[in-house]
Each structure stands twice: as C-alpha cells, then as structure tokens.
Legacy VTK file of the C-alpha trace (Angstrom):
# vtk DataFile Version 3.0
C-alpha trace
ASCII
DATASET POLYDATA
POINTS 231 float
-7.315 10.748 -16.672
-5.861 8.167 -14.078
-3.259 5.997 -15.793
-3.114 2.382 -14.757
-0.954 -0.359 -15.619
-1.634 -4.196 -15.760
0.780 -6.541 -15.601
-0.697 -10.052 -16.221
1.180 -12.848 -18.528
-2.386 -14.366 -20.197
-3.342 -12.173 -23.038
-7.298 -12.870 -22.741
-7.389 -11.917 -19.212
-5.034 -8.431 -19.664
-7.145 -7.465 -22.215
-10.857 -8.336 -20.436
-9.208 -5.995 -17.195
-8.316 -3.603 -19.692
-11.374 -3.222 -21.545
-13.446 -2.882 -18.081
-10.892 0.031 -16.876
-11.110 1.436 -19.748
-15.223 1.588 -20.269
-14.674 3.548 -16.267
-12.565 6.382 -18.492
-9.167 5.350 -16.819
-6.288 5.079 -19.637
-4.771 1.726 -18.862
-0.978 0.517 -20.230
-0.576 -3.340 -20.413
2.569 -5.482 -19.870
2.864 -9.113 -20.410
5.929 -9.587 -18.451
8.269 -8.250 -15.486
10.903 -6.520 -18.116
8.507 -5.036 -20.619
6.543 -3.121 -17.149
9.639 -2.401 -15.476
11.210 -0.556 -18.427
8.183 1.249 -18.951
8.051 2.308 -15.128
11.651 3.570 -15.809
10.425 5.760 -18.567
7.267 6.876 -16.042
5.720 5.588 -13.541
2.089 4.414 -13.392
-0.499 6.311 -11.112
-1.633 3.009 -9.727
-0.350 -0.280 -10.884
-2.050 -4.063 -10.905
-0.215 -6.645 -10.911
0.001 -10.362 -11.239
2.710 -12.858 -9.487
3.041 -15.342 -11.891
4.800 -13.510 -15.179
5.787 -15.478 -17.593
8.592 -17.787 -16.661
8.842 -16.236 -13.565
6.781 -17.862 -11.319
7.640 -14.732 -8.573
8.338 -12.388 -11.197
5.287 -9.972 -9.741
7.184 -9.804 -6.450
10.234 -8.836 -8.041
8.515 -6.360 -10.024
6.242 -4.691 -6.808
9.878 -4.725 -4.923
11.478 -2.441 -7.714
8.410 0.025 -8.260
8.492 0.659 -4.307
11.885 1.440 -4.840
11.181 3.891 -7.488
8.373 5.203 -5.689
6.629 4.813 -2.333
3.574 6.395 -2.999
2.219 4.419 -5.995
-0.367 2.284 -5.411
0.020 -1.189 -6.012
-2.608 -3.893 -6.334
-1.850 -7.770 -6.502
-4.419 -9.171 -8.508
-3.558 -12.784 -8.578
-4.740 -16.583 -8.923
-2.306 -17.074 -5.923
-4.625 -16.697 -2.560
-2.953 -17.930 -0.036
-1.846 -16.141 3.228
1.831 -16.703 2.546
1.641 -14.986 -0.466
-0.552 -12.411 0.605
1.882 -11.331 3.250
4.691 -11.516 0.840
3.308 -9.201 -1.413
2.453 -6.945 1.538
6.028 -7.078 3.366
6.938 -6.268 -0.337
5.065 -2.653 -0.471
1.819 -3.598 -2.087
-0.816 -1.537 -0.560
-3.855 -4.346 -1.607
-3.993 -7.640 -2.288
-7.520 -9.407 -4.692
-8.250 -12.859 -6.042
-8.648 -13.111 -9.920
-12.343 -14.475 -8.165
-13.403 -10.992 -7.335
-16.219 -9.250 -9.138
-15.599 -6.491 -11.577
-17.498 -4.062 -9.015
-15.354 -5.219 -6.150
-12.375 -4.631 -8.109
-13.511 -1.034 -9.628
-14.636 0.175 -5.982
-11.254 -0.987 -4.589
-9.522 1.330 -6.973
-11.727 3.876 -6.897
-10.656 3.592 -3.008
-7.002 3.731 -3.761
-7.380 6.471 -5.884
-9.307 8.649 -3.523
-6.749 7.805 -0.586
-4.039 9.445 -3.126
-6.322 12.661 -3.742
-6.731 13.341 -0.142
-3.420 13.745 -0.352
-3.382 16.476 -2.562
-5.446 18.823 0.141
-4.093 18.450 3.226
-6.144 21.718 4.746
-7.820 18.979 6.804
-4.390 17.351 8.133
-2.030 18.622 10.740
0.765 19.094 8.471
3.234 18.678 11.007
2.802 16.244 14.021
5.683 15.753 16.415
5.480 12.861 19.291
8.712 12.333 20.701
11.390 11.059 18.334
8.418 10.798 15.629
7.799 13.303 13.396
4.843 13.509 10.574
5.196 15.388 7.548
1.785 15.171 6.008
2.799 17.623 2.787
5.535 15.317 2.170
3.823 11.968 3.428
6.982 11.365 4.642
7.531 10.262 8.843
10.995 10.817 10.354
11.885 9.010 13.781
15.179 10.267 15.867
15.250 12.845 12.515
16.022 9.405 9.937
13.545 9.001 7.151
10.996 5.657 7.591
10.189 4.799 3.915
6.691 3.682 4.425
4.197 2.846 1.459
0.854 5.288 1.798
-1.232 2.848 3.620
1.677 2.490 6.353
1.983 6.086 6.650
-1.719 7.129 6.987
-1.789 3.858 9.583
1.061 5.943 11.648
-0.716 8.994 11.259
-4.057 7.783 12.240
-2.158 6.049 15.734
0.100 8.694 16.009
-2.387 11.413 15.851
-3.803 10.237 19.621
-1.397 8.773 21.991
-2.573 5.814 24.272
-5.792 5.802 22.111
-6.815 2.390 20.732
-7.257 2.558 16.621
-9.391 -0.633 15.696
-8.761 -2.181 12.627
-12.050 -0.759 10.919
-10.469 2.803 12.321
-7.308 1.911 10.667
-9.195 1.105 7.629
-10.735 4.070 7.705
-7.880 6.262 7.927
-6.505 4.891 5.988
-8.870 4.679 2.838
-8.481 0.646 2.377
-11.240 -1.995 2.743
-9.054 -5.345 3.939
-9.615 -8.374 6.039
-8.169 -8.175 9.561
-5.217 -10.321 8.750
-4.220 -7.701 6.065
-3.827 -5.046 8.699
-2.370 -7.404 11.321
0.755 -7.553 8.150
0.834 -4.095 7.320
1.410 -3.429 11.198
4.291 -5.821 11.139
5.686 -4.020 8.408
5.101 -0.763 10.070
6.911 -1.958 13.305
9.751 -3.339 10.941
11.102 -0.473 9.421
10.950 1.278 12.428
13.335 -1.327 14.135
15.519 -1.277 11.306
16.329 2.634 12.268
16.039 2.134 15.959
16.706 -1.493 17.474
14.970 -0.087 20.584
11.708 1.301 18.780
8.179 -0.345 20.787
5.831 2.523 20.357
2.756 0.477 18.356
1.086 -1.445 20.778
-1.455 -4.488 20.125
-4.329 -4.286 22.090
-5.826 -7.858 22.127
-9.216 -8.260 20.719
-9.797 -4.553 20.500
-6.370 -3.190 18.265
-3.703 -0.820 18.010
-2.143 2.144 19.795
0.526 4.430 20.209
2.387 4.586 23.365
4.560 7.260 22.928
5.672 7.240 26.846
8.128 4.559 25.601
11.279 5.268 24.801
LINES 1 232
231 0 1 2 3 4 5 6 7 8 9 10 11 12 13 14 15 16 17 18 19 20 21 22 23 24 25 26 27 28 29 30 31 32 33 34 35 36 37 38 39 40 41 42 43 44 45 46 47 48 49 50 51 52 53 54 55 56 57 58 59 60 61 62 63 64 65 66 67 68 69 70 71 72 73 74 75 76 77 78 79 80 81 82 83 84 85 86 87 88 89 90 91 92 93 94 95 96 97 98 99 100 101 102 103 104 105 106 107 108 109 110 111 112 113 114 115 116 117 118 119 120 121 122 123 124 125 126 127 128 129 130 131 132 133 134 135 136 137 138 139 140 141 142 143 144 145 146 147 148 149 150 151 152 153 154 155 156 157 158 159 160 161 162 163 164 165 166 167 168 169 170 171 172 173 174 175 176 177 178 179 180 181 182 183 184 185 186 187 188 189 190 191 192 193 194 195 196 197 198 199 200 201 202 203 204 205 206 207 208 209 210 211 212 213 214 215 216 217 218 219 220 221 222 223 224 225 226 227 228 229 230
C-alpha cells in the first residue's frame, strides 16, 4: 500500500484529500504544519508527498518544507497542491525539487490520475530490463539502477523527472526530444512552461559542477536536444 502524506494547514480540506486517497486504497499520513511533516519525514519518509505552500504562519513554509525532503531524498515525489497559481510560484516550487505542481481547482480525477502517474514513473524504476543500465556520452554518465547521472565522474543530484528528462535526451545525441516526448519519458503530464523550468533546472546543476557545461540545446518551436559534440 502506497503511503502518502498531505501537508495542508485547513483541517476541512486535509481531511476531504484524505478521505478521497484513502477510498483509492492508498494509506495517507496528514500534517497540519511544516514541523509536525518534517519530523515525521525524519522518522520515514513518505512514498510520495503533497504539499501545500501556505502552512500555518508560514506563508512559504511548503517551500521550506519541499527544499528539506529533496535533501533527504531525491527520488520522492513531490506534488504542490496549492491555492497559489501563479508562474512565479510555480517555478519556485520547481527550482525547489517538486516534480508537479496542481491548483486546489483541479478535479479529484485529475488529481488521482496525476498520482497514479507519479507512482507508475517510480515503479518503472524498479525493472529496469527495458533501460540501458549504463549510458556513457562523453563526460556524462547514466546509471539507470541507481537513477543517479555523473558528469566529469561528480554526482548531479537531479529529482526523478530531471533524470528521466537527461536520460530520454541523452539516450540520442543531436536528436530533438519535444516536450510531449519529454513528457513521455518521463511519465509527467505538464504544461509546456513546466518543462521549459525543469530544463532550466536541469542545465543548472550541471553548471554548478562544470562552469563550461552547454550540452542541452533548445530547439525553437520544436524542443530539446543533446549535443554531446560540445565540450
């Protein structure tokens, strides 16, 4: 049984999420506030987590809290589920490690089939007989057992959607990925700008190990590749 936590401050609307999870046979943990989760998380971690900005008296406190699961895991998946809809603060919460990012306006269904999504990205990770479990380009390497990419042999912490997004570019040099490929690949269901932030996030920890690193190109109007002719 999946175990899912919600972290959302207003008691009637934690406890509506909670009863809909729950009806779908996923056990679900609820937290009405950044410290409660967080120790929790400590104790053990979530296998997908939801979770609101506002907490509380912290008007950010979701960020804060997203920012220290990441760093306790980069493989959990984490889902903003927030009042708070605007692109700022959906690329925050991006550049932050969330893999998904929903309006308190979406429908139960919408919500259920984008977990159901999440969750299914994380099983294919369990079987990698249909993944190359070890691709090398260059100064990029792929560990798909580990989900874990190295560049110039240094470790790239990236979430799962950014790794899977490197995989599926990395996996055909000088090919163009579209964002619907990407999506694909990647087992999320976003809008265009989503992608357009997780590949600036991508290209960002990259830089941050190699100053020099320009290896995902943007293909206007059509995408993304890899070029790895670059150095």
């Amino acid at each position: 049984m999946k175990r899912i936590a919600i972290v959302e401050d207003e008691a009637a609307i934690r406890e509506n999420y909670k009863d809909v999870l729950q009806a779908q046979g996923y056990q679900v943990q609820t937290y009405a506030n950044r410290p409660a989760a967080l120790k929790a998380f400590q104790v053990r971690l979530p296998d997908l987590a939801i979770i609101d900005i506002g907490l509380e008296d912290e008007i950010d406190g979701g960020f804060a809290l997203c920012q220290a699961l990441r760093a306790m895991s980069a493989t959990v998946p984490i889902l903003f589920l927030t009042a708070r809809d605007s692109d700022f603060d959906t690329v925050c919460g991006l550049r932050l490690g969330a893999d998904d990012y929903l309006s308190k306006e979406v429908s139960f269904p919408h919500l259920l089939a984008r977990l159901a999504a999440l969750f299914r990205r994380c099983e294919s990770l369990q079987n990698n007989g249909t993944v190359t479990q070890l691709l090398e380009r260059g100064p990029l390497t792929i560990d798909a057992n580990r989900i874990q990419a190295y560049w110039q042999q240094q470790a790239i912490e990236l979430t799962v959607t950014e790794f899977w997004m490197v995989h599926a570019l990395a996996k055909h040099p000088g090919h163009v990925k579209s964002r619907n490929e990407l999506m694909q690949e990647a087992k999320i269901f976003v809008d265009d700008s989503t992608i357009t932030s997780h590949v600036k996030r991508i290209r960002k920890k990259f830089l941050a190990v190699d100053p020099a690193f320009d290896c995902i190109d943007t293909v206007y109007g059509m995408g993304y590749r890899w070029d790895s002719q670059k150095p």
